[in-house]
C-alpha positions as CSV (number, residue, x, y, z in Angstrom):
1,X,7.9,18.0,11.3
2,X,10.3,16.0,13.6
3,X,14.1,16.1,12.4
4,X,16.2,12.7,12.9
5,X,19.7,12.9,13.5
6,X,22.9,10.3,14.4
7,X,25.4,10.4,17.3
8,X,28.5,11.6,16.1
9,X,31.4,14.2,17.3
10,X,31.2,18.0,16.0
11,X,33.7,17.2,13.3
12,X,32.7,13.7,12.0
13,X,29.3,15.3,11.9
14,X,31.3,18.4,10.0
15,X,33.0,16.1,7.6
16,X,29.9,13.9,6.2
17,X,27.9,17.1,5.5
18,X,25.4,16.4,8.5
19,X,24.3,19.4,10.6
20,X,25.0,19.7,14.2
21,X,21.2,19.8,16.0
22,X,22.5,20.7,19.5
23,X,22.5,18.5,22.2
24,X,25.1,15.6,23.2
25,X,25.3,12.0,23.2
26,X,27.7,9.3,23.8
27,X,28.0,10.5,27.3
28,X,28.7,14.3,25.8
29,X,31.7,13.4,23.1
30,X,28.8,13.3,20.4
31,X,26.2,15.5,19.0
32,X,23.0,14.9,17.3
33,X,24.0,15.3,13.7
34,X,21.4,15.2,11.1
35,X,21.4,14.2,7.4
36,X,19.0,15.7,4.5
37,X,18.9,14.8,0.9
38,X,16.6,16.5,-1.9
39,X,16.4,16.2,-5.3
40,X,19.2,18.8,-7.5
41,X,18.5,21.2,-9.8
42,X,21.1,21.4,-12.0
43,X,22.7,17.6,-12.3
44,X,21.0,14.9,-13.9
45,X,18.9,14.3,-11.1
46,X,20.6,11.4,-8.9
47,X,21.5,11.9,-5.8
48,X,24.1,9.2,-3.4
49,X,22.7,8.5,0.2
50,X,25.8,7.3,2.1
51,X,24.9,8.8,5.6
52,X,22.8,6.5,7.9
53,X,19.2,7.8,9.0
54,X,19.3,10.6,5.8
55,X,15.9,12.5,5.3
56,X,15.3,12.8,1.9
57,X,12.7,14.9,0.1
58,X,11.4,16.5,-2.4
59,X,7.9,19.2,-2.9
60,X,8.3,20.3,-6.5
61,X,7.4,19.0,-9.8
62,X,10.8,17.3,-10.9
63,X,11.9,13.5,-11.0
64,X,14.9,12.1,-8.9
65,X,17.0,9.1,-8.1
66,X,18.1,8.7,-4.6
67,X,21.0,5.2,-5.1
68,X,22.0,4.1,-1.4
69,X,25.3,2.3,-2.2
70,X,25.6,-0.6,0.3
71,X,27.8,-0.5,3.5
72,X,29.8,-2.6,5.1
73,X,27.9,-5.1,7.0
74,X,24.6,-3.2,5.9
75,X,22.4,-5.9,4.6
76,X,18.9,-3.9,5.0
77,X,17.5,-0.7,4.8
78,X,14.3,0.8,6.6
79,X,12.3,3.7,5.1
80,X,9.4,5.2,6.7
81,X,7.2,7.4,4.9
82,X,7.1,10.8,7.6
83,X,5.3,12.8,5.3
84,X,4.1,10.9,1.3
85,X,1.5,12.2,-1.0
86,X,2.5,12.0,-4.6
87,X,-0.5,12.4,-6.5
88,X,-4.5,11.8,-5.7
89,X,-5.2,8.4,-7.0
90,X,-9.0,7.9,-6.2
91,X,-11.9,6.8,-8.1
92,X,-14.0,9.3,-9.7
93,X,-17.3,10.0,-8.4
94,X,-20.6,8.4,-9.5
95,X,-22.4,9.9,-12.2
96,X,-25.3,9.9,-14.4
97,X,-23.6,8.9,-18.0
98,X,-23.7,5.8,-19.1
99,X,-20.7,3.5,-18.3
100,X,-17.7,4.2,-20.0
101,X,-16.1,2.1,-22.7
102,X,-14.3,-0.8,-21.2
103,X,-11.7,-0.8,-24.0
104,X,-10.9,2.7,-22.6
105,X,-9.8,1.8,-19.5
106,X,-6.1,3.2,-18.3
107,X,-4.5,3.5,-15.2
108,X,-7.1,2.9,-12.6
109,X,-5.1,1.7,-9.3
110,X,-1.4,1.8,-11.7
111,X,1.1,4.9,-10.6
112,X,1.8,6.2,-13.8
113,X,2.3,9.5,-13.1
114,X,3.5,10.7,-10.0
115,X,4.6,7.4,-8.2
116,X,7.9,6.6,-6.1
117,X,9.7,3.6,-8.2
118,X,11.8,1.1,-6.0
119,X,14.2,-0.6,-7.3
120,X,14.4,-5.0,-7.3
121,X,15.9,-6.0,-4.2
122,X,16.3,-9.7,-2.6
123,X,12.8,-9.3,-1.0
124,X,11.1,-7.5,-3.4
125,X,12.6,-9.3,-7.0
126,X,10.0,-7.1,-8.9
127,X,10.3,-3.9,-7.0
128,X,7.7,-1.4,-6.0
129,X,6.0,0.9,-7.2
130,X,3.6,3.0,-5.0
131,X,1.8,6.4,-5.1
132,X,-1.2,7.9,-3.3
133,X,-0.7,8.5,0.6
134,X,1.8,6.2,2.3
135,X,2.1,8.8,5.6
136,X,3.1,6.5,8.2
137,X,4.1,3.3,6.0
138,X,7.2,1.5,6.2
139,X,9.1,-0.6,4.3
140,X,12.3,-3.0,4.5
141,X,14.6,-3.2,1.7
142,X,17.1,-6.5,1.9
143,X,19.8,-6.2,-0.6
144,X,20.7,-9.6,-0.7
145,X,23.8,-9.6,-3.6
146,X,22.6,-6.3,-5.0
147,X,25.3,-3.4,-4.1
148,X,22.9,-0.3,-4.2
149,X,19.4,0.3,-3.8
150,X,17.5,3.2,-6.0
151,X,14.1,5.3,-5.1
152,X,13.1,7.0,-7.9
153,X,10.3,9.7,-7.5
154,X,8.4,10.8,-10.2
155,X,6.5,14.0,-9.8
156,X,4.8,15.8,-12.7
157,X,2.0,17.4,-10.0
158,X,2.9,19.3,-6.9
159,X,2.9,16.8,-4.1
160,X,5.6,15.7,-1.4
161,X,7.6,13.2,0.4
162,X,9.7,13.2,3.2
163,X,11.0,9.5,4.0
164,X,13.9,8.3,6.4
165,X,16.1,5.8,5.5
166,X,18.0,3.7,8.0
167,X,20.6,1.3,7.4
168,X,20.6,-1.5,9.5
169,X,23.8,-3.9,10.3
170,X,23.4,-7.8,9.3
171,X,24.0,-8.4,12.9
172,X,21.5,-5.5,14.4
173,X,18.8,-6.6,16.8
174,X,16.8,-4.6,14.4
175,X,17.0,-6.3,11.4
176,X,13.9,-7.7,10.1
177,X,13.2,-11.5,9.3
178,X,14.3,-12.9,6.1
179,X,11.5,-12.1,2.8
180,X,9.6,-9.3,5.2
181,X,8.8,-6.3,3.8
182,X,6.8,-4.8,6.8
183,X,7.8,-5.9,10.2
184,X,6.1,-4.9,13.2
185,X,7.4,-5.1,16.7
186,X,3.7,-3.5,18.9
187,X,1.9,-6.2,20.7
188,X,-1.1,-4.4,19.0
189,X,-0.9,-2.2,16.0
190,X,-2.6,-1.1,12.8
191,X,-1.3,-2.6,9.1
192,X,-3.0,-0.7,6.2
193,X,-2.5,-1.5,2.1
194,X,-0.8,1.4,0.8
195,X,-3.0,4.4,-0.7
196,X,-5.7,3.0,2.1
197,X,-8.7,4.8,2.5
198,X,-8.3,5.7,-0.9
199,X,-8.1,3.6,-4.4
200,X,-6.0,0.2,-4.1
201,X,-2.7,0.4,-5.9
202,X,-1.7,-2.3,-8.4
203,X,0.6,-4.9,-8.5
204,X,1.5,-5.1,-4.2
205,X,3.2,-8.2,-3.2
206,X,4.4,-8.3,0.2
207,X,4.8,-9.7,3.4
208,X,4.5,-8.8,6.6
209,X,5.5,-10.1,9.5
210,X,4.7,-9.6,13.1
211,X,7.6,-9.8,16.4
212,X,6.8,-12.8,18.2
213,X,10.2,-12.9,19.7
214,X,9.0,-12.8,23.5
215,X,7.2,-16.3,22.9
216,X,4.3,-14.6,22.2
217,X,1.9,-17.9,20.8
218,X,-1.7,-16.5,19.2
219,X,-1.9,-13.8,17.0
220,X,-5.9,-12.0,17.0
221,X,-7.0,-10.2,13.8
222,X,-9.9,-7.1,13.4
223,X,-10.7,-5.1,11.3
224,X,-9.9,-1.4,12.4
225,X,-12.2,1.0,13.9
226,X,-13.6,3.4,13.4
227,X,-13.6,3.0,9.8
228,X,-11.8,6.1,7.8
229,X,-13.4,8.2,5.3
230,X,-17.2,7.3,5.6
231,X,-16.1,4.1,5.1
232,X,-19.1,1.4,5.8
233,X,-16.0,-1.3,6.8
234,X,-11.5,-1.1,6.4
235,X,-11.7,-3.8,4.0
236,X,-12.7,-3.4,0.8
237,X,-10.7,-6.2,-1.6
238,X,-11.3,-7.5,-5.0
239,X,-14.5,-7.2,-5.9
240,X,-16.6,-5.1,-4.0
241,X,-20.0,-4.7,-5.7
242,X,-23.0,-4.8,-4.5
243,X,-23.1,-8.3,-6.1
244,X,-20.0,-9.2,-4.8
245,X,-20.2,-10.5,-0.9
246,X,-17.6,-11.3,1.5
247,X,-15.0,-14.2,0.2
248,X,-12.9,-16.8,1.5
249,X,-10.7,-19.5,0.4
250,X,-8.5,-19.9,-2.8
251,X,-11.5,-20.3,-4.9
252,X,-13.5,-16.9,-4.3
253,X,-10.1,-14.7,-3.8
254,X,-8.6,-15.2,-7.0
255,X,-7.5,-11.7,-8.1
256,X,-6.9,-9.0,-4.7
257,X,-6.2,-10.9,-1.7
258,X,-4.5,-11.3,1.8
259,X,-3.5,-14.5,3.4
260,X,-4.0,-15.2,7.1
261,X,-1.5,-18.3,8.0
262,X,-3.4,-20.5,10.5
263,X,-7.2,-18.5,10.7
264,X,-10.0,-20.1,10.0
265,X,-10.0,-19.6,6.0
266,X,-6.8,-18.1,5.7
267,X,-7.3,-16.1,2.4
268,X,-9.6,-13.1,2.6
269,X,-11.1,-10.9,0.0
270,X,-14.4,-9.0,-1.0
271,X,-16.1,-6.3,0.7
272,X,-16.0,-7.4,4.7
273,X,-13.9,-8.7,7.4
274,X,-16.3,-8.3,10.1
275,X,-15.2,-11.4,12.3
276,X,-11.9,-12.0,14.8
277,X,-9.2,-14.2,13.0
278,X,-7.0,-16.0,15.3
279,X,-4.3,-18.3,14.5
280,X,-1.6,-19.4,16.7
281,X,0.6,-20.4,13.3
282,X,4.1,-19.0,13.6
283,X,5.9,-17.0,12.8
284,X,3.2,-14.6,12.6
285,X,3.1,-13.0,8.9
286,X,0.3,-11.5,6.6
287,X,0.8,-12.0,3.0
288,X,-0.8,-9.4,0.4
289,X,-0.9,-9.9,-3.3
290,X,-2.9,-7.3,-5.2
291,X,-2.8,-8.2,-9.2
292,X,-2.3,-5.6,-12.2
293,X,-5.7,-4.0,-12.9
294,X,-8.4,-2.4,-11.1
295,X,-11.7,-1.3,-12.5
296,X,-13.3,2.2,-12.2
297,X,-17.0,2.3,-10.6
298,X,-18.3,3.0,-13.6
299,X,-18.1,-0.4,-14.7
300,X,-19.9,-1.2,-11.9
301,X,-24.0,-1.6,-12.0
302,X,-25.1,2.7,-12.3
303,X,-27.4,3.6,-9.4
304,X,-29.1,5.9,-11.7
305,X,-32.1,3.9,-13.9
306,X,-32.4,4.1,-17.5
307,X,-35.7,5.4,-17.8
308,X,-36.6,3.9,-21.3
309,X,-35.2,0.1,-20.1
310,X,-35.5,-0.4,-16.3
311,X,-32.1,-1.1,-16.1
312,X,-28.8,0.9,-15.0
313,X,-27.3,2.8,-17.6
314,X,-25.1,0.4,-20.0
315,X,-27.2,-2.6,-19.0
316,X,-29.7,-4.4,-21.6
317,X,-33.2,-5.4,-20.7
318,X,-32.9,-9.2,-21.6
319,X,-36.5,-10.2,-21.7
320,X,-38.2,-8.4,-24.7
321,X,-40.2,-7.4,-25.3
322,X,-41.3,-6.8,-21.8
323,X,-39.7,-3.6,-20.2
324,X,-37.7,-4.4,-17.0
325,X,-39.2,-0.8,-15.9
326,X,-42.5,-3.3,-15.0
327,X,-40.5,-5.5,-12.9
328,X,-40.2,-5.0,-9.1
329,X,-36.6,-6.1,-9.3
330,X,-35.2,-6.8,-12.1
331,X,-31.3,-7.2,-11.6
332,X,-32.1,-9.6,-8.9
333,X,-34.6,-11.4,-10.8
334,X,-31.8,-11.4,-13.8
335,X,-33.5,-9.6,-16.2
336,X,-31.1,-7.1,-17.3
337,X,-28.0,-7.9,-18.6
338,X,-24.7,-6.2,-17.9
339,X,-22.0,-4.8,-20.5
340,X,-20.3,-7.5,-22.8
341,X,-17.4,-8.9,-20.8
342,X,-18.4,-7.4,-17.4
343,X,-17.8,-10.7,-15.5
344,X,-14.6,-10.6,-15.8
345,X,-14.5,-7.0,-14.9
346,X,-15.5,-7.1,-11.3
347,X,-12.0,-6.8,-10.0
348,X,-13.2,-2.9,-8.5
349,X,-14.3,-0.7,-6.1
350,X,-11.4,-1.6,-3.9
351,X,-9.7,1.1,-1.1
352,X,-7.7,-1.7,0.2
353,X,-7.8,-3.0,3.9
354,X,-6.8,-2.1,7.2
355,X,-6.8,-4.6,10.4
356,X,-5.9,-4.4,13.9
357,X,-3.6,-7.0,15.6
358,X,-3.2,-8.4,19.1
359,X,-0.8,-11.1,19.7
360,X,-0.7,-13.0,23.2
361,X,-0.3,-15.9,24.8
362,X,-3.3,-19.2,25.3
């Protein structure tokens, strides 16, 4: 696992607790210092990050606040996620039994267990909360008039997290845009929801926003191959059943959805993004808003037949007293009748997205 570190002489790097890597810098008056952080054993758990570029981490089964106080002339921090699994958080496998109850459901696509909690900051009023695999993610954190920022990992199963944090100056050439969470600076590169391939997370909204600094005028987007997993496409949003097709527009994505300033319908959502989205809209920003529930499979149509109705398991045959068994096809020809309320359970099946952009010039 690579090790991040900060110029700084032997005994500045001595003083803040960092430890000397070797190496010079600052043509040979500095060292590479780094800077760790994990999670105590015997306070109550809350750890201060004062030290730019800190690694902090954790790998057992214990809770802990990291609070990163803010600096002078700090306005935004960076983290990106090295190494980030804090729990499983996919959807449980098909089986023969008959759907389960809907006033059952719990948790499917919330973080209630093991999850890493952000606190509210200027761009994110709400917070975050995220969980799953976020190896590779990143996220800006703008403080805006809040004087510390708190990660709070929760971890009642063995998992881990390594994630960097860098503080970035208000006048750094680094600093994102104002309001973006993500913010790419590739002329091509991959953006992925967060737990992607796996179950979509709950209650993500974002934005994320692309460099176009270098006058850089159309923005193309794909989605992003090959697909991961077994997948059959990367975008699978709000939705996708296999009654459920591809939507666009503010009146099919209602629920799960990202927005594409300046493409063709600009809002996406369902089961495929198969075409090439351009826009030449700047600046060039994606905007993802996934709502508070998700619905497991099993509330989806069975592929296994109840032998004494025709229809999946959970389903009624709605044309007594003829058996849909007789009928070629009955759910297309709307003979069986889903679960009471199922309409307004289709919000499911969803792993999230992940698309490929270019940006250029006409």
């Amino acid at each position: 696992m690579k090790t991040y570190g900060a110029c700084y002489t032997k005994k500045q790097c001595k003083n803040k607790g960092g430890v000397d890597l070797g190496g010079s810098c600052a043509q040979g008056y500095g060292v590479c210092c780094s800077f760790s952080a994990s999670c105590p054993t015997t306070t109550d758990g809350t750890v201060q990050v004062r030290n730019n570029l800190t690694q902090i981490s954790g790998n057992t089964i214990q809770s802990c606040n990291f609070v990163i106080p803010k600096q002078m002339d700090v306005c935004q921090l960076r983290l990106d996620f090295i190494q980030f699994q804090l729990g499983e958080y996919k959807y449980p496998p098909y089986s023969d039994a008959p759907p389960i109850d809907p006033t059952q459901i719990t948790n499917y696509g919330s973080c209630v267990r093991d999850k890493l909690m952000i606190s509210p900051t200027q761009n994110l009023p709400d917070g975050m909360v995220t969980c799953g695999s976020a190896q590779n993610q990143h996220l800006y954190l703008h403080y805006g008039a809040q004087d510390k920022i708190t990660l709070s990992f929760t971890q009642l199963n063995m998992g881990m997290y390594n994630v960097k944090v860098t503080m970035i100056k208000c006048n750094s050439p680094l600093r994102a845009p104002q309001g973006c969470t993500q913010y790419y600076r590739d002329r091509t590169n991959k953006v992925s929801s967060f737990n992607f391939p796996n179950e979509q997370l709950n209650s993500q909204q974002y934005s994320v926003c692309i460099d176009n600094s270098d006058g850089a005028q159309k923005i193309q987007w794909r989605p992003c191959l090959p697909y991961p997993g077994g997948l059959t496409s990367s975008f699978f949003i709000s939705g996708m059943t296999p009654f459920t097709p591809p939507g666009k527009g503010p009146e099919n994505c209602i629920t799960d959805y990202v927005i594409l300033p300046g493409t063709s319908s600009e809002r996406y959502c369902g089961g495929n993004f198969t075409m090439v989205e351009s826009s030449n809209v700047t600046p060039f920003t994606m905007w993802v808003n996934f709502d508070d529930a998700e619905t497991p499979k099993e509330l989806t149509p069975s592929p296994f037949i109840d032998k004494n109705t025709g229809c999946p398991f959970g389903w009624t045959c709605s044309k007594n007293p003829m058996k849909c068994s007789e009928v070629s096809d009955p759910t297309d020809a709307g003979f069986c009748s889903p679960p009471s309320g199922y309409a307004e359970l289709m919000d499911n099946y969803n792993t999230g997205f992940c698309l490929e952009y270019a940006i250029g010039f006409n």
